[in-house]
C-alpha positions in Angstrom: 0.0 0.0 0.0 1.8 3.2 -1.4 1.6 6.1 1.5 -0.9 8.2 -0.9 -3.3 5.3 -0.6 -2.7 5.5 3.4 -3.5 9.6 3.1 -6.6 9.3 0.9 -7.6 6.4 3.8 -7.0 9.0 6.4 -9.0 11.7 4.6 -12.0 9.5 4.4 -11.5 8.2 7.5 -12.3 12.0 8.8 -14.6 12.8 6.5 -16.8 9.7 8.1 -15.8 11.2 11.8 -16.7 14.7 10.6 -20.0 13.5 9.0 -21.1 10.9 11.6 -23.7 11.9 14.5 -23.6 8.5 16.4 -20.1 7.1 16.9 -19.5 4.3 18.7 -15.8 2.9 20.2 -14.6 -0.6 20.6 -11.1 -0.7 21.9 -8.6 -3.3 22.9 -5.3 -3.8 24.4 -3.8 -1.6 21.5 -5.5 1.4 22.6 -3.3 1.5 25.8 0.1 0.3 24.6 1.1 3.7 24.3 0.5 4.2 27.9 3.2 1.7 29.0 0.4 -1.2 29.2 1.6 -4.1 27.4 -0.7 -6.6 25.2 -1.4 -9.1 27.8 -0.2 -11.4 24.8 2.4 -10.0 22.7 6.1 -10.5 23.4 7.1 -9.0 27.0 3.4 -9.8 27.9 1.8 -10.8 31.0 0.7 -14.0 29.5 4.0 -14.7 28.4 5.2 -15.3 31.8 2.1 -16.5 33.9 0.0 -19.5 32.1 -3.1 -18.1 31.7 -4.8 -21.4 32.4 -2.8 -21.4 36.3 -3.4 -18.3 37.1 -5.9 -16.2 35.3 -9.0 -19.1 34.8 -12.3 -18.7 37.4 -11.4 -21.9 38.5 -8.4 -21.6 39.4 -9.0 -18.6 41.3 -11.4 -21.0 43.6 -8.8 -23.0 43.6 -5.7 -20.6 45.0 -6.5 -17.4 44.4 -3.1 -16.4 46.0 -1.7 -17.0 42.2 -4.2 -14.6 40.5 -2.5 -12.1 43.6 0.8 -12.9 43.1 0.6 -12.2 39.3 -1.8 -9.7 39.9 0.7 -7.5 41.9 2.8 -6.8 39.0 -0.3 -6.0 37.0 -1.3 -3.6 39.9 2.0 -1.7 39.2 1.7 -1.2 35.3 -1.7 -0.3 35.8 -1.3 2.2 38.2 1.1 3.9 36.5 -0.3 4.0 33.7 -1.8 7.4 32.0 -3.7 7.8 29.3 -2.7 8.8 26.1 -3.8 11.0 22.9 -6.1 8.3 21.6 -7.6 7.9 25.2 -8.4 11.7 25.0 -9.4 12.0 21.5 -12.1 9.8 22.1 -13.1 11.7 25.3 -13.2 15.1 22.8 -15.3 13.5 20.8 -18.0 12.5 23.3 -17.6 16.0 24.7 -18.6 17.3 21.1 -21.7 15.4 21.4 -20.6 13.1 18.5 -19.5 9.6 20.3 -21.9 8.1 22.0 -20.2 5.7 24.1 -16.7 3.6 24.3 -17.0 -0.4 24.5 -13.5 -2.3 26.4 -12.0 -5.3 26.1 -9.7 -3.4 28.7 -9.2 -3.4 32.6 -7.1 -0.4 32.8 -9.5 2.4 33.8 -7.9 4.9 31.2 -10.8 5.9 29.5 -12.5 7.0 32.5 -9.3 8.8 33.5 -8.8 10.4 30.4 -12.7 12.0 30.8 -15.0 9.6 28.8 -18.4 9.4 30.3 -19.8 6.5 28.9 -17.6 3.4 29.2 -19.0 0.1 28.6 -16.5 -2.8 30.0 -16.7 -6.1 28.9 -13.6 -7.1 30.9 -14.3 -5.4 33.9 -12.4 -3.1 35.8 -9.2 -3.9 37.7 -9.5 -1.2 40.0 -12.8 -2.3 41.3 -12.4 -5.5 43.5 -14.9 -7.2 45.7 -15.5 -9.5 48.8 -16.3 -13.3 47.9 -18.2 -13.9 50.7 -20.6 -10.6 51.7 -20.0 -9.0 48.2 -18.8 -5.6 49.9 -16.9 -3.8 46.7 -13.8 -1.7 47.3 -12.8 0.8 44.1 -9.4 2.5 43.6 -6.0 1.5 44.3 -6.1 0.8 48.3 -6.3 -3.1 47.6 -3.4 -3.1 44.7 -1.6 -1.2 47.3 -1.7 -4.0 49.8 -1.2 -6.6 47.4 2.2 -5.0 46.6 3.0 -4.7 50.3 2.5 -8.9 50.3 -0.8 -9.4 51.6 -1.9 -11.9 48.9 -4.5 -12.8 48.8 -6.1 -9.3 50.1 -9.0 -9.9 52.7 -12.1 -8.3 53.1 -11.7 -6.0 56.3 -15.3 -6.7 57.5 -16.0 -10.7 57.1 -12.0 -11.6 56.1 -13.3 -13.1 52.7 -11.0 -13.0 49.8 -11.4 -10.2 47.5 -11.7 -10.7 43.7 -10.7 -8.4 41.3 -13.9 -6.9 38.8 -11.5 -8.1 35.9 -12.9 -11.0 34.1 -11.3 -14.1 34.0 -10.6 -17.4 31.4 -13.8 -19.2 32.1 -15.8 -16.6 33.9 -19.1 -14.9 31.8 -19.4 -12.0 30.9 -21.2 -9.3 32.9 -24.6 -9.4 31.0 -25.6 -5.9 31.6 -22.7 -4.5 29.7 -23.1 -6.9 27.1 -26.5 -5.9 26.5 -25.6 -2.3 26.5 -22.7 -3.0 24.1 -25.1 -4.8 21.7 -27.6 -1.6 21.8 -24.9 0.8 21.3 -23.9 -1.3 17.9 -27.4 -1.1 16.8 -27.4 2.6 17.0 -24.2 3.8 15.5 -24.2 5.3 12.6 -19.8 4.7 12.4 -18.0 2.5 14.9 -14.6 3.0 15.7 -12.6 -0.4 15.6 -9.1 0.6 18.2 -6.5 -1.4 18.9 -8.2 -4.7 18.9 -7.5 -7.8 16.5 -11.0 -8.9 17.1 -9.7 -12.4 17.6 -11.6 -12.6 21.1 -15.5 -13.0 20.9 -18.4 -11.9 21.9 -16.9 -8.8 21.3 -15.3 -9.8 17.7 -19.1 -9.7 16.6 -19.8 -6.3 17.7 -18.5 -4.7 14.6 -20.5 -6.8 12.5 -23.3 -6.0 14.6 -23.1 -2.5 13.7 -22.3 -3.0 10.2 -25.4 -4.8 10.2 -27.4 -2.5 11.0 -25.8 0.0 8.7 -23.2 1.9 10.4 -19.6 2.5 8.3 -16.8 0.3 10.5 -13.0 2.1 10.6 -10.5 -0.2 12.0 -7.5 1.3 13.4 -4.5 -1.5 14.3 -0.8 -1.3 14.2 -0.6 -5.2 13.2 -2.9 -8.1 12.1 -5.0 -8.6 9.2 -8.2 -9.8 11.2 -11.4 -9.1 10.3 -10.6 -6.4 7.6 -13.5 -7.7 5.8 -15.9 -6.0 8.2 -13.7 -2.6 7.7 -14.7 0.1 5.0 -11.7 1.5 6.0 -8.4 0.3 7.3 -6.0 2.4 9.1 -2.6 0.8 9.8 -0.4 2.5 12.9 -0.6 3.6 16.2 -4.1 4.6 17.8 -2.1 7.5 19.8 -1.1 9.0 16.8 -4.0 8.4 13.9 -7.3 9.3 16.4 -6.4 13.0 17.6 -5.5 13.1 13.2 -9.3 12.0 12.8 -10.7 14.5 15.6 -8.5 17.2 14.1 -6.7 17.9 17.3 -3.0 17.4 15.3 
């Protein structure tokens, strides 16, 4: 693909943001790279030194949820310091403009709600929200993650001494309905769905795009690698989110 080929894709690309009334976001791990958040399973990733299947299933949380903790504190640390980056805050502009009508995550990170977007729908879960197994009391923020990276693993509820589980979804575990639901009503009423940073190899959400095509919205896919699903795409923009969304907002 020749670089004017890339442009004119850009320049349609904004003309469908410019032109669009209902936009809708689904993002993924690429989204937050950028921030110093590595894909969970690209080279360097979390998955690449924790087996997923020992320590991030449901079941093997029941099991010994001390391993979820104990990889869990060195997620704690990327995630809190982690800030989020131009494509995090182009998507909050848009919103602001009255354009996007909501974000849908694949990710735990909490960087769209720090960046200032309103309506965040998380598939995932949150990994700053945690809550008691046993009497359901939720904590939010980063006092648990704290304590786990003191060494109290795995963290205990302070009223009934439960073990707390993180909101983030794990291997095995459904998918919080609600959000699905709102997710799937959000596709339906698009009119152009932003595709960011996600290979769309991971379903439910791999649907959503279709979804929205479906029911007649334009679909712009924004990923630095991977082919996937380019068949749903009208348009394909290849490169870093942090760099091509503020281009599509205008705020470069």
């Amino acid at each position: 693909m020749g670089s004017m080929t890339a442009d004119e894709d850009l320049r349609r690309a904004r003309e469908l943001v410019q032109n669009a009334q209902r936009i809708c976001a689904l993002t993924g791990a690429g989204i937050s790279v950028d921030s110093g958040i590595p894909d969970f399973r690209s080279e360097g990733g979390l998955w690449k030194r924790y087996d997923p299947l020992e320590y991030a299933t449901y079941e093997s949380f029941l099991n010994d949820p001390s391993k979820f903790w104990t990889m869990g504190r060195e997620l704690a640390r990327v995630i809190l310091d982690a800030k989020p980056n131009a494509a995090h805050y182009a998507l909050a502009e848009l919103e602001k403009r009255g354009k996007l009508i909501g974000v849908i995550t694949q990710n735990i990170d909490n960087l769209h709600q720090a960046a200032g977007s309103k309506r965040v729908i998380e598939l995932h879960g949150n990994y700053l929200r945690a809550y008691c197994m046993s009497c359901g009391k939720v904590y939010v923020g980063e006092a648990v993650h704290r304590r786990v990276a003191t060494g109290e693993i795995p963290p205990r509820c302070d009223e009934c001494k439960g073990v707390l589980k993180s909101e983030s979804i794990l291997f095995g575990e459904p998918l919080p309905e609600k959000a699905m639901s709102e997710a799937i009503e959000l596709c339906r009423q698009t009119d152009l769905m932003l595709v960011v940073g996600t290979s769309l190899a991971v379903y439910p959400a791999a649907y959503l795009p279709q979804l929205a095509k479906d029911s007649g919205a334009k679909v712009i896919i924004i990923n630095l690698h991977g082919e996937n699903r380019d068949d749903v795409a009208d348009i394909v923009l290849k490169g870093r989110a942090s760099i091509i969304l503020p281009k599509l907002v205008d705020l470069t």
